[in-house]
N, CA, C and O atoms as CSV, one atom per row, in Angstrom:
chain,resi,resn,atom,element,x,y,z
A,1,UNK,N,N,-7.489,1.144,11.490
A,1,UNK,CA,C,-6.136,1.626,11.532
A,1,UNK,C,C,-5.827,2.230,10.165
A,1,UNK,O,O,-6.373,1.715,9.189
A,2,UNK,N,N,-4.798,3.534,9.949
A,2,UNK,CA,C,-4.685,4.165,8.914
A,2,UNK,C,C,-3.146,3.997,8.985
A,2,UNK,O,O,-2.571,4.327,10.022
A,3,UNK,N,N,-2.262,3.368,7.650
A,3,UNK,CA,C,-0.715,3.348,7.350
A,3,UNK,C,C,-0.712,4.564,6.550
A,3,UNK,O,O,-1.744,5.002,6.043
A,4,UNK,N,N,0.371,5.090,6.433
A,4,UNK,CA,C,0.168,6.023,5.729
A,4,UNK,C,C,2.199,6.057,5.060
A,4,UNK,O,O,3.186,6.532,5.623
A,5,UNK,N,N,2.081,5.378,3.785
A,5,UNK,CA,C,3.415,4.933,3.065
A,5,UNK,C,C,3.926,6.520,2.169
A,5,UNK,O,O,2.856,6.810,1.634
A,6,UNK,N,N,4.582,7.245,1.895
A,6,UNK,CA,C,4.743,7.995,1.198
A,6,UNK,C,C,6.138,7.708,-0.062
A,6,UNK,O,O,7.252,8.123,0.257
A,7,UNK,N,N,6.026,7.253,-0.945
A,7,UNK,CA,C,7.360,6.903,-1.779
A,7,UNK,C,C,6.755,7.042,-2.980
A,7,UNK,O,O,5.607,6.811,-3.357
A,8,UNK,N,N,7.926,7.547,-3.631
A,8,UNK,CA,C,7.806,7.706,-5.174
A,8,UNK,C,C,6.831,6.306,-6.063
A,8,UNK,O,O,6.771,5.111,-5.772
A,9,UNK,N,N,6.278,6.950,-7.016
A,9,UNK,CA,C,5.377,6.061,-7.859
A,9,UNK,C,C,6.432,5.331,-9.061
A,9,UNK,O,O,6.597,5.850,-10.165
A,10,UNK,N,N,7.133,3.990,-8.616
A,10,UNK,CA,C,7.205,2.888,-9.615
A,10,UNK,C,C,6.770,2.178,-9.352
A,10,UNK,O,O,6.064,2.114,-8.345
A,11,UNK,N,N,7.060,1.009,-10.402
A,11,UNK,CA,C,6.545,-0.497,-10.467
A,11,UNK,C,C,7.972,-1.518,-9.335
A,11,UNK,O,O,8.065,-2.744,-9.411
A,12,UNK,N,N,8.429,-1.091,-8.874
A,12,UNK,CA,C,9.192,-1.618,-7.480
A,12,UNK,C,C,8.395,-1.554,-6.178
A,12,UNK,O,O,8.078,-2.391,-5.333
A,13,UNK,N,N,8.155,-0.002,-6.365
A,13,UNK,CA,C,7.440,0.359,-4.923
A,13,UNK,C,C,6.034,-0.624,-5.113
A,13,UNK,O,O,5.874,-1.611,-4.395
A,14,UNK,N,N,5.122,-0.263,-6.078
A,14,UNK,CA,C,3.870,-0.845,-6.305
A,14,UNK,C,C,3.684,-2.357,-5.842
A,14,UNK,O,O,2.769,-2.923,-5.244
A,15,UNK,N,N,5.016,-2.830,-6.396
A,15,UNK,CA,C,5.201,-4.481,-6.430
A,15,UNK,C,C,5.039,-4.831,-4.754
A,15,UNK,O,O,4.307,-5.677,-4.240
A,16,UNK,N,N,6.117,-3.742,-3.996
A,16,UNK,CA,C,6.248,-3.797,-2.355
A,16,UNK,C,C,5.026,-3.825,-1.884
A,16,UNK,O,O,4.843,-4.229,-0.736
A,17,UNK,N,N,3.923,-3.387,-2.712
A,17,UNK,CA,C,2.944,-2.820,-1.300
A,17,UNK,C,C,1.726,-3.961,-1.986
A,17,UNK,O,O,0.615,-3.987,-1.456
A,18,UNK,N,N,2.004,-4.806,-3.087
A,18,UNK,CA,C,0.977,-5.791,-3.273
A,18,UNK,C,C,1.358,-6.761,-2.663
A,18,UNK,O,O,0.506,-7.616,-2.421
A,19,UNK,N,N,2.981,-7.024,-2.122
A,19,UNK,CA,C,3.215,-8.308,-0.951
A,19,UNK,C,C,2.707,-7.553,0.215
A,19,UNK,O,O,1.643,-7.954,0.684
A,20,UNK,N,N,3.206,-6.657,0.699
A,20,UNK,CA,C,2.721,-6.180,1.718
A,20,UNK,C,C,1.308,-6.431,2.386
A,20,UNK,O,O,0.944,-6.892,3.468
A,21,UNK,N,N,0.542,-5.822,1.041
A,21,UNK,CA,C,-1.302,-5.876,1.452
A,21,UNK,C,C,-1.665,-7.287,2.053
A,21,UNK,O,O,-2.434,-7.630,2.950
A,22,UNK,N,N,-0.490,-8.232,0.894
A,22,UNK,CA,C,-0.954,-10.135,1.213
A,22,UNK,C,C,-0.424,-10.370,2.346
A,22,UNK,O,O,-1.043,-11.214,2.993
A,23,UNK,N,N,0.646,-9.877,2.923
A,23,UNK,CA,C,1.302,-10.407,4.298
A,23,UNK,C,C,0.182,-9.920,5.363
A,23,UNK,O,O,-0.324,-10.803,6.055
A,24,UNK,N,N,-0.269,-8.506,5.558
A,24,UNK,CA,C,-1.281,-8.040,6.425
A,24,UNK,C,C,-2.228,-9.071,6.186
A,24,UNK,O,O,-2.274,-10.059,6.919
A,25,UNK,N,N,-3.158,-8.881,5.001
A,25,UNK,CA,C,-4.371,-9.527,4.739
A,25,UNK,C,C,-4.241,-11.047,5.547
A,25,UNK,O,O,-5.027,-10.946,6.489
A,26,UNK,N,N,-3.897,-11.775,5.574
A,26,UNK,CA,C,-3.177,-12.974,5.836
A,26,UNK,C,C,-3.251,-13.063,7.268
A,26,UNK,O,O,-4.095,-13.669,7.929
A,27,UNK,N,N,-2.264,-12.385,7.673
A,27,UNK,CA,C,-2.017,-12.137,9.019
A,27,UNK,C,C,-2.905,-11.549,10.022
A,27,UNK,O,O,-2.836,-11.785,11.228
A,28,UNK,N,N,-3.881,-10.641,9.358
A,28,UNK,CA,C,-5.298,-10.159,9.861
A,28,UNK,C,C,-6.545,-10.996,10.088
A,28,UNK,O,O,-7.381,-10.621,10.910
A,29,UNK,N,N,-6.708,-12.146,9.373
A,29,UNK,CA,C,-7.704,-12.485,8.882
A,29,UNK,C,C,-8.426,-11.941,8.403
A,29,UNK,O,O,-9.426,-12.067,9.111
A,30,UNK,N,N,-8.796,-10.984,7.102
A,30,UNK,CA,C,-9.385,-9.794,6.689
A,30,UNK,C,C,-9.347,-10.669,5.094
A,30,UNK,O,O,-8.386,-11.064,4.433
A,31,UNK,N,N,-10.976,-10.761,4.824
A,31,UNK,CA,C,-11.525,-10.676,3.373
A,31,UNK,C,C,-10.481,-9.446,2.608
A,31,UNK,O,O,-9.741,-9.601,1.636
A,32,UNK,N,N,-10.666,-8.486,3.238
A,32,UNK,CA,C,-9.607,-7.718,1.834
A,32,UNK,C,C,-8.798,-6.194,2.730
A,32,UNK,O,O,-9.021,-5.898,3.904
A,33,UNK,N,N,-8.109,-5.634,2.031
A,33,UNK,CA,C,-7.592,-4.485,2.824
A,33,UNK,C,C,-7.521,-3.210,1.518
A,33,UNK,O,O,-7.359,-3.174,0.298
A,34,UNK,N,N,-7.643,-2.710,2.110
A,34,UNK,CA,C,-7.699,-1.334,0.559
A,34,UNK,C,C,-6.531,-0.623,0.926
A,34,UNK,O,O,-6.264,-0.303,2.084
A,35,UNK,N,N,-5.781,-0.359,-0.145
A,35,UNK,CA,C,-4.812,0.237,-0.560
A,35,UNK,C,C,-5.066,1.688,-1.637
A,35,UNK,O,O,-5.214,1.464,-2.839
A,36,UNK,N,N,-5.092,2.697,-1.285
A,36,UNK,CA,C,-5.289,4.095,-1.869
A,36,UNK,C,C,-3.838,5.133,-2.222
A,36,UNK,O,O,-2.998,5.581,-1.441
A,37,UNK,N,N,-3.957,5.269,-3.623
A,37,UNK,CA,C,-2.693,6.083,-3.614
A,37,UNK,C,C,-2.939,7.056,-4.692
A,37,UNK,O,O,-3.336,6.415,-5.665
A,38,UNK,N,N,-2.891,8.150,-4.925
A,38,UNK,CA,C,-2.962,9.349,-5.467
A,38,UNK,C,C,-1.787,10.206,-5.260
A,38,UNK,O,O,-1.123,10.307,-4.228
A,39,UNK,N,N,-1.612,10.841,-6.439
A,39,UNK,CA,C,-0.356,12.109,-6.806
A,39,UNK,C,C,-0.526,13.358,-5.977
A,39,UNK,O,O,-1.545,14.028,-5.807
A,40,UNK,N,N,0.863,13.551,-5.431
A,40,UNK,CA,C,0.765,14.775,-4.798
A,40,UNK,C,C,1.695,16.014,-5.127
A,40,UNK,O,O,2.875,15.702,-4.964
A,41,UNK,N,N,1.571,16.979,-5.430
A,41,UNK,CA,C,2.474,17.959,-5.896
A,41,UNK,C,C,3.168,18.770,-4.836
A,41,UNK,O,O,2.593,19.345,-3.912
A,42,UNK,N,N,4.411,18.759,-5.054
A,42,UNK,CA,C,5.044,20.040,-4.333
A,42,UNK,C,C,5.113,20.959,-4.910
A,42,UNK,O,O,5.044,20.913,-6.138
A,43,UNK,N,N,5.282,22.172,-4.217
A,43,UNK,CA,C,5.546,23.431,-5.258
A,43,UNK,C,C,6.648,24.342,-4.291
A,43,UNK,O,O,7.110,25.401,-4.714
């Protein structure tokens, strides 16, 4: 399965998506879940 989160880069959002990963992970039974995030430009 692919989530696909789009929100501005702080340390709020960041904080959200390291409970997040633990609530899935948890709830999955899953050794680990990868989380990928890279800059995107508008023009």
């Amino acid at each position: 399965m692919k989530v696909v989160v789009d929100v501005p880069d702080s340390a709020k959002n960041r904080q959200w998506m390291r409970q997040f990963k633990g609530r899935w992970k948890a709830r999955l039974k899953q050794l680990e879940l990868w989380l990928v995030s890279y800059p995107i430009e508008v023009e």
